[in-house]
N, C-alpha and C positions, 0 to 999 in steps of 0.2 A: 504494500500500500504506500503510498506518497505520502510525503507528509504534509499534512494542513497546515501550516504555518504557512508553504507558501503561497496561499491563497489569502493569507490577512487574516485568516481564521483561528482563532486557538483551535485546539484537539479539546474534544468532551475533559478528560482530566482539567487541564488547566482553566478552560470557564469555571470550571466547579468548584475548583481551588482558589479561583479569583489572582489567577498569575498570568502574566506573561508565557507564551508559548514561545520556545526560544527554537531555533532551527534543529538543536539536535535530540528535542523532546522525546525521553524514551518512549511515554506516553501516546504522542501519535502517530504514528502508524499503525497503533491497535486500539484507540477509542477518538475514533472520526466526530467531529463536530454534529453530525446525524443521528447518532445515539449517544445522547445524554444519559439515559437509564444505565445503559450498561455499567459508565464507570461507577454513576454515585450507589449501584449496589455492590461492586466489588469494593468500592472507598468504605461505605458502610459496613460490609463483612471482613474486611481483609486491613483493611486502612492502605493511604497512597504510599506511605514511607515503605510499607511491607511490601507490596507491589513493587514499587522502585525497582527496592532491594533484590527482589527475585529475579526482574526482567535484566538486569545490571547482572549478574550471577550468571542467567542463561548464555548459552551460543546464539547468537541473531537467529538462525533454523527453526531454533524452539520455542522463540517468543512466540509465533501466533498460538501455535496449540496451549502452551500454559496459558495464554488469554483466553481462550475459550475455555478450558477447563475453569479455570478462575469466574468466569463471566456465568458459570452453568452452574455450577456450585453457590455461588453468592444468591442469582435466580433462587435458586432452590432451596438456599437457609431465609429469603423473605418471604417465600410462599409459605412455606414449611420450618421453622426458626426448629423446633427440637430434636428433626429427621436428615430434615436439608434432601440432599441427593439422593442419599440411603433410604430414606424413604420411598422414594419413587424408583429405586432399584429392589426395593423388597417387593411393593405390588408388583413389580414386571418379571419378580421372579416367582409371584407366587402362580400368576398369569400363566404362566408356562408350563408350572409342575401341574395346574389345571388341567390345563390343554395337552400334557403329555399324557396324562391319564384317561381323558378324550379318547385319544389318540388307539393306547393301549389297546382300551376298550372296542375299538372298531376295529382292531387289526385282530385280537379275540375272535369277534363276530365272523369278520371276511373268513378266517382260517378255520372256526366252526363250521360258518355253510358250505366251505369249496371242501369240508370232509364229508361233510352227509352229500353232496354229489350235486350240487345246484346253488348259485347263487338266486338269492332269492329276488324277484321284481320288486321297483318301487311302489310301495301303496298306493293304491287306486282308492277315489274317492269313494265309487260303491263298495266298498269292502263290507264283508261280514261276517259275523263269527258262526262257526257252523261244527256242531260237534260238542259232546262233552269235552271238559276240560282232559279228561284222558283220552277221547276220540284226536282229541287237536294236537294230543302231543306234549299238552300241560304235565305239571307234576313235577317229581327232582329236576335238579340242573336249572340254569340260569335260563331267562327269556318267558316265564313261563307258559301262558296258554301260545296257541296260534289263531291268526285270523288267515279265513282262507277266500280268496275272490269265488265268485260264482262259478267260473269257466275257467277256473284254473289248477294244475296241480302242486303248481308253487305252495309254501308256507314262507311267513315271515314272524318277528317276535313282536307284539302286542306294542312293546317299551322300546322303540328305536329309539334313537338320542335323535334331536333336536335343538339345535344350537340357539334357537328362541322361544326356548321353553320352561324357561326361568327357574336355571341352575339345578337342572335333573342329574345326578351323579350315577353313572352306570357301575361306581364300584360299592354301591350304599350309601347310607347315609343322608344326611342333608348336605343342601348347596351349599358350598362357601364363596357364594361371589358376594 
């Protein structure tokens, strides 16, 4: 990035600091006169001396990314002051162990039905249950009863997952979303 001083402009830093933007501001070429926010929450989390200090420390290579890291984290300790980043790295990981279980769970099913000998079709709005719950196949084992279309030989399980079904867990349990 250029540096904003030579447009007569301070860098965000230094308006905020109420200084002079001098040409070799370590400040600007990573808090452009366009985002004011940026500095005054890393100033706020970090203070500018610490700052400084770090980007003064770095190789010139590694200033941008410690400023975004810096700028992401500051973000995230005023949205969030007691978790900060962490926070928003636990939801996205709880997110996931969700959705691998998801996952699990359908790769279970596909390997159950491609061993009884047939993938089973997607559910047809006419569907109907037809059959004792033993005629259908109900009973031990997961899935339990079956619904069977009118004209069909297929079977499928009752409890397919549904991703907007508001957090049906196919391993038990209640949702935890």
């Amino acid at each position: 990035m250029a540096s904003s001083s030579s447009y007569n402009s301070p860098c965000a830093a230094c308006k905020f600091l109420r200084r002079k933007c001098m040409p070799g501001c370590i400040f600007a070429p990573y808090f452009p006169p366009e985002e004011p926010q940026k500095f005054a929450n890393v100033h706020k989390i970090f203070g500018a001396s610490n700052v400084s200090k770090l980007l003064n420390d770095l190789l010139p290579h590694q200033r941008d990314d410690a400023v975004n890291s810096l700028a992401y984290e500051a973000e995230a300790r005023v949205r969030d002051p007691v978790y900060g980043c962490v926070g928003a790295i636990s939801f996205l990981q709880r997110q996931v162990d969700r959705l691998q279980k998801e996952l699990d769970a359908a790769n279970a099913d596909l390997i159950r039905f491609a061993c009884a000998g047939a993938i089973p079709p997607s559910p047809a709005p006419h569907a109907a249950v037809v059959g004792t719950p033993r005629q259908r196949g109900g009973g031990g084992g997961g899935g339990g009863g079956f619904y069977q279309t009118p004209h069909s030989n297929y079977t499928f399980p009752y409890n397919y997952h549904c991703p907007w079904n508001g957090g049906y867990n196919p391993h038990g349990g209640g949702g935890d979303m």
